[in-house]
N, C-alpha and C positions, 0 to 999 in steps of 0.2 A: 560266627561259624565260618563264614565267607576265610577268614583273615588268617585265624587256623587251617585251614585247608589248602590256604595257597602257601602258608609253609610247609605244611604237610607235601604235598608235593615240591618246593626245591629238598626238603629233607631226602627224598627219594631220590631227588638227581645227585643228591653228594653237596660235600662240603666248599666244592667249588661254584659251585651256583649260590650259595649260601653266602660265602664270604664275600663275593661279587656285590650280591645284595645287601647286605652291612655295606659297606663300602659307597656304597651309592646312597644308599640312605644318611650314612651320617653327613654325606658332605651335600647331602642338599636339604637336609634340617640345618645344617651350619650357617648354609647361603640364606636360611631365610634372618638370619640374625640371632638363634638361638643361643645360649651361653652352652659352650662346650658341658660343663659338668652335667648339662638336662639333656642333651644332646645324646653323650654314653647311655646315661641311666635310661632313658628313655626306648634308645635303639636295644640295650642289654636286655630290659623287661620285656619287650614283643618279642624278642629272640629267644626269650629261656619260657615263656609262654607258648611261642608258635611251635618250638620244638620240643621241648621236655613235658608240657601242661602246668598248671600253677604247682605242682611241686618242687618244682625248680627255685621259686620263690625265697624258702629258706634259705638255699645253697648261696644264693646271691648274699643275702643279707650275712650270713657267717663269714665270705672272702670281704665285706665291706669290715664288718667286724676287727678280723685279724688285722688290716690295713689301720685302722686308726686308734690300733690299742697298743702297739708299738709305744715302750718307753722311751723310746730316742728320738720318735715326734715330734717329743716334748719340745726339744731345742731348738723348735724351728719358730715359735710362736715367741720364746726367750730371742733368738738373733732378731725378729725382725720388731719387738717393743724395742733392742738396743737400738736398730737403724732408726728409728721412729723418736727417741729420744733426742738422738743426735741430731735428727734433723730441724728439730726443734729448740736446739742448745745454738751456741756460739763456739762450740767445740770448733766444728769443721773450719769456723772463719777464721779463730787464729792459728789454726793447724797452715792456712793457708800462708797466714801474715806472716809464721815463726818459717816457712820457707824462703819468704824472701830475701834472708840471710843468706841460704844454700843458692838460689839462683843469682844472685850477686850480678855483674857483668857479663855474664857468657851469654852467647848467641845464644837464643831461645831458650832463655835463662825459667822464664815465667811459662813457656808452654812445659820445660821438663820440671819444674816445681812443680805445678796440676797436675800433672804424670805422679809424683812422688806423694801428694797429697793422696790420689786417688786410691794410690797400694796400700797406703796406712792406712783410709776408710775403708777398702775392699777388709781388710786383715781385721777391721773392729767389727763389722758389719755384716757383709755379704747380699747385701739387697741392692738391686742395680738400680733399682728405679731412682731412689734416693739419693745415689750417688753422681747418677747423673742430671738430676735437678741441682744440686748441689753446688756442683764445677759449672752447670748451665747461669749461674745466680754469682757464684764469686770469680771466677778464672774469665767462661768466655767474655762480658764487657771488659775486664782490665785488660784482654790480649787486645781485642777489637780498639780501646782505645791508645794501644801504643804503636797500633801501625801494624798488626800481622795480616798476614793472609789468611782472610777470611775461613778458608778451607779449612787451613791447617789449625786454625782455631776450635774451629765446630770438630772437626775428625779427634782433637788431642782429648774435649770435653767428652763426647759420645762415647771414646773405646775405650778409654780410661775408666769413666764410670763404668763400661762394661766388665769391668777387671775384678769384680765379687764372685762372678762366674766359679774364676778357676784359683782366685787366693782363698784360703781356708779363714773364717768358714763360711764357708760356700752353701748355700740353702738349694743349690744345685746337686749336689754332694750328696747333701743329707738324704736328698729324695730317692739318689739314684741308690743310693746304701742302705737304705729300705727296700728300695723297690726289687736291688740285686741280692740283698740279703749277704753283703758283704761288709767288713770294718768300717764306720767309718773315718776312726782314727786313724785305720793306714791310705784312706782316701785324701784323707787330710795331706799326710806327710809325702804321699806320691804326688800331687796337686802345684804344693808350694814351690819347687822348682821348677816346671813349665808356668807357671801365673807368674814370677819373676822373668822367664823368660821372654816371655811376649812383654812384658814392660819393658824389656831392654828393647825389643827387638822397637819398638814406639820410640823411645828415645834415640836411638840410633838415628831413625828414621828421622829425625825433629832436627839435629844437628846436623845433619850431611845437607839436608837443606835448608837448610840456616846459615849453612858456608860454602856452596855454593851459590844459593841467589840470597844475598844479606838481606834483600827487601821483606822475603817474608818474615822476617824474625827481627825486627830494628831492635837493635840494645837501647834499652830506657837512660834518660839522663843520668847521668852520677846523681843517687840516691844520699847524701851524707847519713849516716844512722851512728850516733852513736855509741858507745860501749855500753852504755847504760842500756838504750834502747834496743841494743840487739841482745842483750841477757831479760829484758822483757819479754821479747815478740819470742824470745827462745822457750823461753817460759810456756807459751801456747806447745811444746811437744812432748811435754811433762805427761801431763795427764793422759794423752792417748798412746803413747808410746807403752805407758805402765798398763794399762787396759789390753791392748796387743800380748804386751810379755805373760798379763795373767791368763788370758785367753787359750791361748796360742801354746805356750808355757807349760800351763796344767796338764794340756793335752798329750803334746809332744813326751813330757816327762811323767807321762804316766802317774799324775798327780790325780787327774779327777778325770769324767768321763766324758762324752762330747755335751752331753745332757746337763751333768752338774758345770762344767766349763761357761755352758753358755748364760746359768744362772748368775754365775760370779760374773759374766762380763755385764749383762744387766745391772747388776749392784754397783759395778767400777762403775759404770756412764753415769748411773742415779749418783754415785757418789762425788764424780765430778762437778755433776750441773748445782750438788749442794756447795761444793766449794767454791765455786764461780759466782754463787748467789743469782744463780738461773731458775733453780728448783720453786715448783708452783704445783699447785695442783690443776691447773687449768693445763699447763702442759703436760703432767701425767695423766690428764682427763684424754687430752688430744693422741699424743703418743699411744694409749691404750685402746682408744674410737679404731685410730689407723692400723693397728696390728691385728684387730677382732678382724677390721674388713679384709686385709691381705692374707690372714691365715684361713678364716672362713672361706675364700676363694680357692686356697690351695685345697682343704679339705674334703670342698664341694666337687673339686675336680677327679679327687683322689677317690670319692666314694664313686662317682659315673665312671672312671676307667675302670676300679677293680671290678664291678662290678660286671661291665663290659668284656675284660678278659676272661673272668672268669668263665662265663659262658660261654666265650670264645673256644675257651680252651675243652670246654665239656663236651662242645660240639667237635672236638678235631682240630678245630682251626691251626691252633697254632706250631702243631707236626705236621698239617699241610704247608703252612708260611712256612716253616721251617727248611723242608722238604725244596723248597720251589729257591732259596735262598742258597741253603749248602746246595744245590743242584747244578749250581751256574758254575761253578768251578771245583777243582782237588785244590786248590791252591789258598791257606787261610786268607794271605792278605789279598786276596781280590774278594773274599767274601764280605773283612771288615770293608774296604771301599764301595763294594756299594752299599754294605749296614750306612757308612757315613753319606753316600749320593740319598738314601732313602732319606735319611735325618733331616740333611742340608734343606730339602724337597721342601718337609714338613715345616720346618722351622720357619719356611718363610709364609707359612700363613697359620700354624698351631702353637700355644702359648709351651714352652717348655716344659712345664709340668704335666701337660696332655703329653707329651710328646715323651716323656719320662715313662709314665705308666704305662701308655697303651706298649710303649715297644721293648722296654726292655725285660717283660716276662719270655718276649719271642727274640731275643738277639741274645743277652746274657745265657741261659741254657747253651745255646749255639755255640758262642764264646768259650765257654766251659768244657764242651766236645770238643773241639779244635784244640785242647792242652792250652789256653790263652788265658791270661791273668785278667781276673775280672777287676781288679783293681785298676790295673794299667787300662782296661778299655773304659770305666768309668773316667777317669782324666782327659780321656780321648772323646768320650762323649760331650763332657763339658766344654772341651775345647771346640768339639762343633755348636754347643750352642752360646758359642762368643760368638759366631757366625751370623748364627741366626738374627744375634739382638740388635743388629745392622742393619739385615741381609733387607732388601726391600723385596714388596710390597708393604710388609709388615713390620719390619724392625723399629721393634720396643722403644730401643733407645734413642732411636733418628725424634719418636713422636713427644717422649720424655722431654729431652732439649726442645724441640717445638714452642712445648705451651710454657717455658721460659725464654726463648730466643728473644732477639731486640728483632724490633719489626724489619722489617724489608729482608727477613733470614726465611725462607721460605723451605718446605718439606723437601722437593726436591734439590736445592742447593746442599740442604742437610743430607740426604743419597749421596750426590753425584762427593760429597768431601768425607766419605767415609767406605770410598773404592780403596784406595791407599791400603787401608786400615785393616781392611776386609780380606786385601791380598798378604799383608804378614799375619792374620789368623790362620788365612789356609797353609800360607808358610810352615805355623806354627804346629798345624795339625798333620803337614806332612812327614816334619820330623817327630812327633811321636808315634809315627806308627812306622816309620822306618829304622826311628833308634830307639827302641823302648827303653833300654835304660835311664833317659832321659828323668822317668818317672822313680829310678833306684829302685824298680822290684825285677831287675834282671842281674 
């Protein structure tokens, strides 16, 4: 009764004592170690209680409802048994090996092949995690053992893998095109030219200093390979390259749907590890163990935010948020900048799919009022959380390479060589919102 009553009275001082109170409580159930998904759900139920009484209760459970009965869901649990196969195959290793043809002689020949590996697993996959154990296990020891800079080794494996972000298809994407209630086929196709983008902008970055200081980038001995041996190792870009085109393909040419697309890419990967004489069932035991846990995670998170907003939203909140947002300026683009300072904020200590649902029921609306294409700011969203999966305290990807690094590569070294990297993101993200067309929906 006590508990009720003391909502009872912030309900009476307004929504702004209210949301204060959210606020405070979720981030100190957070600090005690909570999992974010128990964290929402938790704070949403004393709040659609303390304010509404248990009839609120249903309301919650139908916004949770609506959220994961989405047909297009579906795709997210198909992309990520494909990442989970892959990572289990020999796919990625000769995809690596059939680059060393492409990096040949040139100055940072072997950091811009992991670059180029990295787009072709972003474009199969889109799970970073995996992408950057991946490059963490084949790329960073071969650089370390040819003499690179250190730095420049860890920063190529860490951003590279983060590059699933914003290549399609992106499980970034998919959430934000649920969550916005937008395409997310044309998220797709607005996505793939900024995600090439920022791999240039990496590579660029890999060659300028590669030739101005040769030390960090020695060219390896004259390799002899071959003709024989290079239509082998070439052989290793067969199979993912044709997985990309059906993928990728289907979508783009209005073949099949992001749903059905991601089935077929499923079947291309199972189909290749049968051709390679990979396929087991121990590894479809494992691949399928690992995507129960990453998709039950996404799920779990997705039931504590909707649920969370929603109350939110029943109480006012989020035309107060709103209200306090468009208030700060007439001007859209100082609005999105600080939508993008609030994200960056968050990113460095909320997992992106927290970060997905809590905010863009209260940003996208917004978005929408201002005449602003919610496609172009979902790209733009994504692009801040390539930021994120750096960004320290918390970046993802820094801790992913970690528990593969060779010893004496420590957390912080892993930071301090992934500043570089972090500055052509923001690069990255200042030209999409100063040149939208970038993303081809202007």
């Amino acid at each position: 009764m006590e508990v009720l009553s003391l909502f009872t009275d912030f309900k009476a001082m307004g929504i702004e004592w209210a949301t204060l109170v959210m606020f405070v409580m979720l981030l100190g159930l957070l600090l005690t170690g909570m999992p974010l998904a128990f964290v929402t759900l938790l704070v949403a139920l004393i709040f659609a209680l303390g304010w509404f009484g248990p009839m609120a209760v249903p309301l919650i459970t139908s916004r949770i409802f609506s959220f994961v009965n989405s047909f297009v869901f579906v795709s997210v649990p198909m992309f990520v048994l494909m990442a989970s196969i892959l990572d289990r195959s020999g796919i990625a290793k000769d995809l690596f090996d059939a680059m060393r043809v492409v990096g040949g002689r040139l100055r940072g020949g072997v950091a811009i092949q992991t670059l180029l590996v990295a787009v072709v697993l972003a474009a199969m996959s889109g799970i970073i995690g995996g992408e950057v154990v991946l490059l963490g296990l084949l790329a960073l020891p071969q650089m370390l053992r040819l003499g690179y800079d250190r730095r420049l080794a860890i920063g190529v494996c860490c951003a590279g893998g983060a590059l699933g972000t914003m290549i399609p298809p992106s499980i970034v994407l998919i959430i934000y095109g649920l969550t916005a209630s937008v395409s997310i086929g044309d998220l797709f196709t607005a996505s793939f030219l900024p995600g090439l983008m920022l791999a240039s902008f990496y590579i660029t970055y890999v060659l300028v200093r590669a030739y101005l200081n040769p030390e960090v980038a020695p060219v390896p001995e004259p390799d002899e390979i071959s003709t024989k041996e290079k239509l082998r190792l070439l052989k290793g870009l067969i199979l993912p390259i044709i997985v990309v085109i059906v993928v990728l393909g289907s979508i783009y040419g209005g073949i099949a749907s992001v749903t059905e697309a991601s089935a077929m890419g499923v079947f291309g990967v199972a189909l290749s590890t049968v051709i390679r004489g990979e396929f087991s069932w121990e590894l479809l035991k494992g691949a399928a163990l690992q995507t129960l846990s990453t998709v039950g995670m996404i799920v779990w998170i997705g039931i504590g935010a909707s649920a969370l907003v929603g109350v939110f939203n029943l109480m006012g909140g989020i035309n107060f948020v709103s209200g306090l947002i468009v208030g700060v300026s007439e001007n859209p683009t100082v609005i999105v900048l600080l939508m993008m300072l609030i994200l960056f904020v968050l990113g460095m200590f909320l997992d992106w799919v927290g970060i997905a649902l809590l905010t863009m029921p209260i940003f996208v609306p917004i978005i929408r009022d201002l005449g602003l294409d919610p496609v172009w700011f979902g790209v733009v969203f994504a692009m801040n959380m390539q930021v994120s999966f750096l960004s320290p305290p918390f970046g993802p990807a820094a801790f992913y390479l970690k528990s593969v690094a060779p010893e004496g590569i420590s957390l912080g070294e892993i930071f301090r060589s992934l500043l570089p990297f972090i500055a052509m993101q923001v690069l990255a993200l200042a030209i999409l919102i100063a040149f939208p067309s970038v993303t081809g929906r202007w």
